[in-house]
KEVEXVO-872882 format. One record per residue: x, y, z of N, C-alpha, C in turn; residue in three letters. Coordinates in steps of 0.02 Angstrom, whole numbers, plus 50000, padded with zeros to 5 digits. Example, Ala and Ser with C-alpha at 12.3 -4.5 7.8 and 13.67 -1.06 7.14 Angstrom:
506604971650390506154977550390506604983550390Ala506424988850354506844994750357506455000250394Ser
REM end
This chain:
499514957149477499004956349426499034949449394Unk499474944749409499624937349392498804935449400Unk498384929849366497894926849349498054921049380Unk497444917749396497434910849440497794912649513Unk497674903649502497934905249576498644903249594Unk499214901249553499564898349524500174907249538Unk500584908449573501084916149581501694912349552Unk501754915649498502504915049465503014921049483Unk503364919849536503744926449594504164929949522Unk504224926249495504994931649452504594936049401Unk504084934349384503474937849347503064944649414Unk502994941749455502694947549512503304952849504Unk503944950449507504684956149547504594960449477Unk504564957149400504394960049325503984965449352Unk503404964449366502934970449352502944973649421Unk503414973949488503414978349536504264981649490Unk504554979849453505144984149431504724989449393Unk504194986549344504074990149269503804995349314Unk503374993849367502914997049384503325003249435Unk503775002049458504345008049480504515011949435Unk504685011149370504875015849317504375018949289Unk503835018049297503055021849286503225027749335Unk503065025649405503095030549445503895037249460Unk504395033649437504885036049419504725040249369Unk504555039049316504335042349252503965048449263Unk503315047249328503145052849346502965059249366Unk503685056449429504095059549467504395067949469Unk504655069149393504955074449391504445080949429Unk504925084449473504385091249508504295096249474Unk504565097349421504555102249362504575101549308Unk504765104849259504425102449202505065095049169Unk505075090249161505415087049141505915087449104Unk506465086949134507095090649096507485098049106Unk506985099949159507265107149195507515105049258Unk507575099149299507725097749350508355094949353Unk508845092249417509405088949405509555083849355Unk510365083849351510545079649297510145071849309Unk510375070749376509975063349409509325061049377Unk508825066149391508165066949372508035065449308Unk508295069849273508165069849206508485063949163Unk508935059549177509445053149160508555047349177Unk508525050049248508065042349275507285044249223Unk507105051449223506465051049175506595049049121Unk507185049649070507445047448990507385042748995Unk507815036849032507735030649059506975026249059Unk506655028249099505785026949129505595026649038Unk505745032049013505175033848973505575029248900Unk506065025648918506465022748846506175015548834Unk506015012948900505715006948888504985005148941Unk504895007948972504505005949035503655003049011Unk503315006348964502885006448926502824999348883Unk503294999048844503214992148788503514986448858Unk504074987848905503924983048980503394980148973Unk502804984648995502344981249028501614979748993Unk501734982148924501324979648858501504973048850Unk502154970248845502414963748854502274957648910Unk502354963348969502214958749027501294956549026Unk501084960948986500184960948974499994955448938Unk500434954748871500374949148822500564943548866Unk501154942548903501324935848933500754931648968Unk500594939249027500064935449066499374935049029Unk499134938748973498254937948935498354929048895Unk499004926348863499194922948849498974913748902Unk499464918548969499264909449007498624909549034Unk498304915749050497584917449099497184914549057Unk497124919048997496364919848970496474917148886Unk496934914448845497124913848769496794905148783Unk497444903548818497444896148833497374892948890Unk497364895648953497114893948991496544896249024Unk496094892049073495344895649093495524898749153Unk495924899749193496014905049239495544904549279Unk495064898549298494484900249331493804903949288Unk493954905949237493554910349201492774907549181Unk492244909949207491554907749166491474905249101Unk491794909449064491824906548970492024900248965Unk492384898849011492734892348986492834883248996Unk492804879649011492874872749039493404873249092Unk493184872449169493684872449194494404865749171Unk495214867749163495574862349140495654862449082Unk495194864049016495154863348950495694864048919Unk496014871448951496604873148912496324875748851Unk495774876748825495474880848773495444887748774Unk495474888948829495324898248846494794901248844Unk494684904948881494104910748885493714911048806Unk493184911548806492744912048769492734921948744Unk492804922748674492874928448661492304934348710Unk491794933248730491264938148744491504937048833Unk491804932848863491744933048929492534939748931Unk493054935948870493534940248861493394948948872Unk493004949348837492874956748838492464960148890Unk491944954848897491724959348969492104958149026Unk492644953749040493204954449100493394960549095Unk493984961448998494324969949004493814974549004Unk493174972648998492954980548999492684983049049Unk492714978949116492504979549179493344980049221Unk493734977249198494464979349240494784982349201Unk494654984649140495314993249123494714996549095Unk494084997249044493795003549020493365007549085Unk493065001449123492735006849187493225011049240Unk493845007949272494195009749321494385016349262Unk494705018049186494895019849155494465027849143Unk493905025449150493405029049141493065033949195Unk493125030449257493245033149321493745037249329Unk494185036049319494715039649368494895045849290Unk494735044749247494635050949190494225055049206Unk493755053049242493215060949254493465063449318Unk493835058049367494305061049419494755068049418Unk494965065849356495615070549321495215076049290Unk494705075049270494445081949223494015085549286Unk493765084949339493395086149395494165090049433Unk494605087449431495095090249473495455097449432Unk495425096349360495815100649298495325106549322Unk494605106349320494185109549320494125114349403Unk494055110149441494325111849507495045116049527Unk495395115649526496075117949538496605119249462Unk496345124449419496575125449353497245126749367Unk497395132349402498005132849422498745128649434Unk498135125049462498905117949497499035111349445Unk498635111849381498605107949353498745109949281Unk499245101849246499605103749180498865103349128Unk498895106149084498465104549024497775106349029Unk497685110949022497035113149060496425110849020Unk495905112149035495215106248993494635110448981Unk494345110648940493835112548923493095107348945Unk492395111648964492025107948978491335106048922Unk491565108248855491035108148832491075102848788Unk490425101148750490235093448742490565090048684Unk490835096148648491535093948583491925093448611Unk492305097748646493055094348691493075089248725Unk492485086948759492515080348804492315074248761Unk492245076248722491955070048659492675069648626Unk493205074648624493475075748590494245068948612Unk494235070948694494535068448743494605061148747Unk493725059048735493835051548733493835047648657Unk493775051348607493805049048534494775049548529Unk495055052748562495715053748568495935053248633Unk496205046848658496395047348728496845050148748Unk497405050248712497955054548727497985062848767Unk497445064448729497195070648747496635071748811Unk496495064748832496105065648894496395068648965Unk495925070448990496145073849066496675070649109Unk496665063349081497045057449129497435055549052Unk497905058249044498285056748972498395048948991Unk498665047149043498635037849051498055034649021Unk497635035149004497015032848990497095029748927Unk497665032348882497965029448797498035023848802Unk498405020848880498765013748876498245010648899Unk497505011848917496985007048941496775005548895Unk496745010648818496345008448779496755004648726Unk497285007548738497795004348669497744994948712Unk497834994448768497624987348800497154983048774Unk496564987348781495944985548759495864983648688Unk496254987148654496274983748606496694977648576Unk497074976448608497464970348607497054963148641Unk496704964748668496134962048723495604958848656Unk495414965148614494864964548576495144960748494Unk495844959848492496014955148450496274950448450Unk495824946848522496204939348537495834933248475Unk495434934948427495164930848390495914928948337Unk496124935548323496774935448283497374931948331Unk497404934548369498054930648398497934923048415Unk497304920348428497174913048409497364910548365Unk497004911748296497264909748239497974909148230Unk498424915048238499194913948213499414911548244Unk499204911548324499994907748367499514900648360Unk499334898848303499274889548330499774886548277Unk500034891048238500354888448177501134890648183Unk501674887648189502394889748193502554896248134Unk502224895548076502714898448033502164904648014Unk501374904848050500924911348045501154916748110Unk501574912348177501574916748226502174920048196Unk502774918948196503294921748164503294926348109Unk502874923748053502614928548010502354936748041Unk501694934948079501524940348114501794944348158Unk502434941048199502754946448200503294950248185Unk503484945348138503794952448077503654958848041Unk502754955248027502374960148016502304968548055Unk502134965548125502324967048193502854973448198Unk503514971048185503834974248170503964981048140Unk503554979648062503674982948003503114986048040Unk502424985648052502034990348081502354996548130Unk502854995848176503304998448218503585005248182Unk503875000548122504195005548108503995010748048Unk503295007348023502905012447988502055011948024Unk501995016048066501275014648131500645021048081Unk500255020948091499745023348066499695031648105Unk499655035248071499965041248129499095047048126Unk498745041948172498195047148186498195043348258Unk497765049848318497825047648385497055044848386Unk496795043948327495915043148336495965035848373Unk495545035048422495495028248482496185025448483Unk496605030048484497345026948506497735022348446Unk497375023448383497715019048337498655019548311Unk498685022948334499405025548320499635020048378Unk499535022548437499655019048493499945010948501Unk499105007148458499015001348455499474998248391Unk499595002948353500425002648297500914999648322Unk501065005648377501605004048395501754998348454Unk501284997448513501334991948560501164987148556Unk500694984048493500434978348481501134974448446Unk501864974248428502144971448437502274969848504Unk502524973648553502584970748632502104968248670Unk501554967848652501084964048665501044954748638Unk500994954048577501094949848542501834945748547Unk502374950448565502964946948593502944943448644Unk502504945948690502464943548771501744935948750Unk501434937648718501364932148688501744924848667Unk502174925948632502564923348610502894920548643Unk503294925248693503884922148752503504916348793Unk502744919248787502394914248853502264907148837Unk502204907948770502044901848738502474897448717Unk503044900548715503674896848687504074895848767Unk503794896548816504264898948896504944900448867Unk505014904548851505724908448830505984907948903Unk505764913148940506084913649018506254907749043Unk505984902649062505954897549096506554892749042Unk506644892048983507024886648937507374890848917Unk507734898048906508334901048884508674906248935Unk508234909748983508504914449028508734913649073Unk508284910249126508284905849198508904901949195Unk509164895449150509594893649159510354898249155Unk510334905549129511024906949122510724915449147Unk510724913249221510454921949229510954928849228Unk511474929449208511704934149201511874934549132Unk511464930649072511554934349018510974937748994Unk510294936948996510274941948998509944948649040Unk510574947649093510694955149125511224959549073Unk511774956649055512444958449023512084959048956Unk511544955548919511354954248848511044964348843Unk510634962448899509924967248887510464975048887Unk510974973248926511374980448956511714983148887Unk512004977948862512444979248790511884981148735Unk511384979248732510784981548668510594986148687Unk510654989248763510224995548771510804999748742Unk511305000748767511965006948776511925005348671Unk511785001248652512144999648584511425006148554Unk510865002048579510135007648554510465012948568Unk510615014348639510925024448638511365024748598Unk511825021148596512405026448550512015027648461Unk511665021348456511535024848364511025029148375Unk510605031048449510065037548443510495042748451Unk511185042048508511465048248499512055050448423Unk511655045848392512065046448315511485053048284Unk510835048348286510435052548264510305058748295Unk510335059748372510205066148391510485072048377Unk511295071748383511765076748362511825079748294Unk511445074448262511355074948199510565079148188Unk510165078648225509255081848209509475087248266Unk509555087648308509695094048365509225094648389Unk508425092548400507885093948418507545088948425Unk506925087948475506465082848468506555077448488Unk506265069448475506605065148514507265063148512Unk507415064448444508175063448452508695066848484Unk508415071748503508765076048554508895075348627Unk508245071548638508125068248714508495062848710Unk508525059248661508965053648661509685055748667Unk509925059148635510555064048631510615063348691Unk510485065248738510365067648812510505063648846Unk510325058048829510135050948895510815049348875Unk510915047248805511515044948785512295049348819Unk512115055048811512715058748854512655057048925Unk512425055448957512225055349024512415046749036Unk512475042248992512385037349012513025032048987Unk513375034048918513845031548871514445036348901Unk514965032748900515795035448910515845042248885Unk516005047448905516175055148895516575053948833Unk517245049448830517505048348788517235047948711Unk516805042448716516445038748680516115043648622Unk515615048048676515225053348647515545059648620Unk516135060548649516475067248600516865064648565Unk516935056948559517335054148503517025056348441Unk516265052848463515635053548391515585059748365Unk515905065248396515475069848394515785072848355Unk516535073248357516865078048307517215071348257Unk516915063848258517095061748204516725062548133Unk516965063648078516245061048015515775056548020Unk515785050048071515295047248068514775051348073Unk514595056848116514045059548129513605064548064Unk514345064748018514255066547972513715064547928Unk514095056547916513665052947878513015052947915Unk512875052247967512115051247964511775056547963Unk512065062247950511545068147975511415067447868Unk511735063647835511675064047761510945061447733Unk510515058147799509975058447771509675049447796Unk510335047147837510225041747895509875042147954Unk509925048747980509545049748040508755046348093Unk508185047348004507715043948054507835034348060Unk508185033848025508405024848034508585026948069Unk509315027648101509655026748150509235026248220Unk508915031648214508345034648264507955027648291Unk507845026148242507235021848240507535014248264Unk507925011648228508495006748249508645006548302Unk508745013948322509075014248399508625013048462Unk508035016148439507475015848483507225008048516Unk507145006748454506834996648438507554993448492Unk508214992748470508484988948509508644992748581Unk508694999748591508465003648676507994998848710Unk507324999348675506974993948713506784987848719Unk507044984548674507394976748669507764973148726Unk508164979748725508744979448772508634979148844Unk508274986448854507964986148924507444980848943Unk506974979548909506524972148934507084966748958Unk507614965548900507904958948922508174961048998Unk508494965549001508804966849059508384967249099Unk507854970249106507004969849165507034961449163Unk507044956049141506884948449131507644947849186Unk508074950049156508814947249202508554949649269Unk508484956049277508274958749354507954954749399Unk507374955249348506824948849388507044940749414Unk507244938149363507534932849352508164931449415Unk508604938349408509224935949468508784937649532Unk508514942549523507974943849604507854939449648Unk507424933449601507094929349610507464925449651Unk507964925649636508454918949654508644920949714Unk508924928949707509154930649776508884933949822Unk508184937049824507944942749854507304943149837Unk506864934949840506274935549819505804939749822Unk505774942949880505274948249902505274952349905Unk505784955249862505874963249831505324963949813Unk504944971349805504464973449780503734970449821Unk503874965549863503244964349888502744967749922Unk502824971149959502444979649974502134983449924Unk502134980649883501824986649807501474979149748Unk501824975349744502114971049671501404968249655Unk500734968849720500184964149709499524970349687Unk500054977049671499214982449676499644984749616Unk500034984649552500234987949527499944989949466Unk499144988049441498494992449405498354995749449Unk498354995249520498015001849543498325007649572Unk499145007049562499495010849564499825014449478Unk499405009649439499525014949372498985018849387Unk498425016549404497685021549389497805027149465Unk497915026749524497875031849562498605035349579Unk499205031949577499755034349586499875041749553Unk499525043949489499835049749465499415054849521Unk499035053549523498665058649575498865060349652Unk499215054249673499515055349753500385059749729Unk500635060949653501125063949652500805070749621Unk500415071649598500175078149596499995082049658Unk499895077949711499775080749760500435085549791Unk501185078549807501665082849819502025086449803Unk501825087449711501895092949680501715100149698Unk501045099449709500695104949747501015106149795Unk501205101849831501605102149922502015106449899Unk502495103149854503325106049850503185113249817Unk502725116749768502615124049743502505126649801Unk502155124349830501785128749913502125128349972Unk502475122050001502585123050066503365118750070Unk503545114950021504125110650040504805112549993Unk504645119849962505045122449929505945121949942Unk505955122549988506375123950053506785116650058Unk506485112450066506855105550065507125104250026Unk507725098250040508005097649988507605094149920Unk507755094249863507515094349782507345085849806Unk507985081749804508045076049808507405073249845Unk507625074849928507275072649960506385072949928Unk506315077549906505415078349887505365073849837Unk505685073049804505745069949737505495061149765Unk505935059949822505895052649841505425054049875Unk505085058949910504335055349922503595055849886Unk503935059949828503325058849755503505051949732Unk503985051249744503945043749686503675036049783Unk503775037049822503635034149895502635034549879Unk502545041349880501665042549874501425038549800Unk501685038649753501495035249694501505029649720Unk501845026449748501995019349753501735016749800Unk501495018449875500835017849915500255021249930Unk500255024749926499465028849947499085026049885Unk498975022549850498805019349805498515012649845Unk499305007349870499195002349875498735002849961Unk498725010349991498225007750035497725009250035Unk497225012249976496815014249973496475006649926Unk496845003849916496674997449865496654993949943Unk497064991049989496724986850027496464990650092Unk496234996550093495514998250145494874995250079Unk494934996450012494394995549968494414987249993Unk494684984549990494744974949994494414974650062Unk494554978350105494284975950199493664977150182Unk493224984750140492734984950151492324980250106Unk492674978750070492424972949998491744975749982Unk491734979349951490984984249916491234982849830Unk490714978849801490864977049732490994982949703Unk490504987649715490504992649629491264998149672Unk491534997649719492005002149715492604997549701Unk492424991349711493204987149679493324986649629Unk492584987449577492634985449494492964995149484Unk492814999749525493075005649499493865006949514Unk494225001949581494705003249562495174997349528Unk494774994749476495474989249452495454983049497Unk495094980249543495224977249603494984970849557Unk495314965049588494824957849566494344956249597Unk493984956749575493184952049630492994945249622Unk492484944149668492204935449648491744936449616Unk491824931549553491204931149497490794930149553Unk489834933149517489334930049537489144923049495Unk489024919549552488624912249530488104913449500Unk
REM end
């Protein structure tokens, strides 16, 4: 999904990793958390950072494409270095994430409707519930559909992110702000505003990094810190969530509880457990801790996704290359080629081993996607490329 024509490889290997822990994430054959220990470690995992990943990796690249550079783009002077013009801005995202978004949502409610049985969350067809669906994405047929719009809206406040990042001490400001939004987010799901609470810091970060080349002037030169940086902020995020979990017994902190046992020294964790520390926080510390823990979990994991990429690069450029160039159109069709071997495994692959099915739900997420994206490229038919996410050639 890199812009221009210009492939920055350690940025491609970024979003073929993030984009593995999506499909990982989606993986589980049952209900999440009823399956092996393995399983349920790699979904906690997926689901601790994978998301604000690639909200970040979104800001980096909307940043060099379309903020400040013309990307080739109509709005703009080719060279200018001014950027896309706000109205060309929006009709780009609203032709490559609200239509593909929008498509493959009536996909999902056509299929809910079709095969009730085989499918989670069942849907109603009448003209309040489907109104209901897209005034609240979360709740749509294609629950993925939150992160097109919560996008879109990051998309739709590039007038704001102009203004602050031209000034040293307004960009910094804002995202402190940023921050504090994080940790107090607006808690209604109406057009994803909760959503856009919470990821429009990782958006605006990836901003930031791009503009300041963080990667390129602090990472690149010392690539195993942060692999070792990102590893120590994550385990540091688990242990104060599994402060808070043992302490709430339910809910996310409980899942965190979980990952944290699964992932921190046995020692470690029944140290906490029958010491008073746990005491003290259950005294009324809990949702900090929680919350603390969460913020540097995925702090942690990005940096370490940057080390990944970063040492990749150096040694094993073409990891991920089989997937790393379709990975919007393996968010938008991938959940559907693992629903499929979901269906398989209830009906006919019961019998095999757990594992084995498991690796070829997360194998089908990860191509039957990317070849249905290049038979769409051989036949090059505009209106089915603008439906799946595909780039096309402007008309002259």
């Amino acid at each position: 999904m890199a812009g221009g024509d210009k492939r920055i490889n350690w940025l491609l290997i970024l979003q073929g990793w993030a984009m593995l822990w999506v499909v990982i994430g989606h993986a589980p054959l049952g209900e999440p958390g009823a399956g092996p220990a393995w399983e349920t470690a790699l979904y906690r995992i997926a689901y601790s950072f994978h998301m604000p990943l690639f909200m970040l990796v979104s800001g980096w690249l909307f940043y060099r494409t379309r903020l400040v550079g013309s990307g080739g783009g109509s709005g703009s002077s080719e060279g200018s270095g001014s950027g896309w013009r706000y109205g060309a801005v929006l009709r780009d995202k609203a032709l490559r994430i609200l239509l593909p978004g929008l498509v493959f949502s009536l996909v999902a409610l056509a299929l809910k409707v079709a095969f009730p049985g085989e499918m989670e969350r069942q849907v109603s067809l009448s003209a309040g519930a489907i109104l209901h669906t897209y005034l609240y994405p979360y709740d749509n047929a294609l629950r993925e559909l939150w992160f097109l719009v919560t996008l879109f809206w990051m998309f739709a406040l590039t007038p704001l992110w102009r203004v602050v990042l031209r000034r040293p001490w307004s960009q910094w400001l804002v995202l402190a702000l940023l921050v504090g939004l994080w940790f107090f987010p607006l808690r209604t799901g109406l057009l994803c505003l909760d959503k856009v609470c919470t990821h429009a810091l990782w958006f605006y970060l990836g901003m930031v990094v791009s503009k300041e080349d963080f990667a390129a002037r602090c990472l690149a030169p010392r690539l195993w810190l942060p692999l070792l940086a990102g590893a120590a902020i994550y385990l540091l995020g688990l242990y104060l969530e599994y402060l808070a979990g043992i302490s709430a017994g339910a809910g996310a902190a409980a899942s965190a509880s979980g990952l944290a046992e699964s992932l921190l020294p046995d020692g470690l964790t029944a140290g906490v457990a029958s010491s008073g520390l746990a005491a003290g926080v259950a005294s009324g510390w809990a949702p900090v801790c929680l919350s603390v823990g969460t913020l540097l979990a995925i702090l942690g994991g990005i940096l370490f996704s940057f080390g990944i990429a970063l040492l990749a690069d150096r040694f094993v450029p073409r990891i991920f290359f089989s997937f790393r160039d379709y990975t919007y159109q393996i968010f938008l069709m991938g959940i559907f080629a693992q629903i499929f071997v979901k269906i398989l495994y209830r009906h006919a692959l019961a019998s095999f081993p757990y594992a084995l099915v498991w690796l070829l739900c997360v194998l089908a997420g990860l191509y039957l996607p990317v070849l249905v994206a290049r038979l769409a490229e051989r036949i090059s038919f505009r209106p089915l490329s603008l439906c799946l996410g595909l780039r096309v050639k402007r008309r002259r």
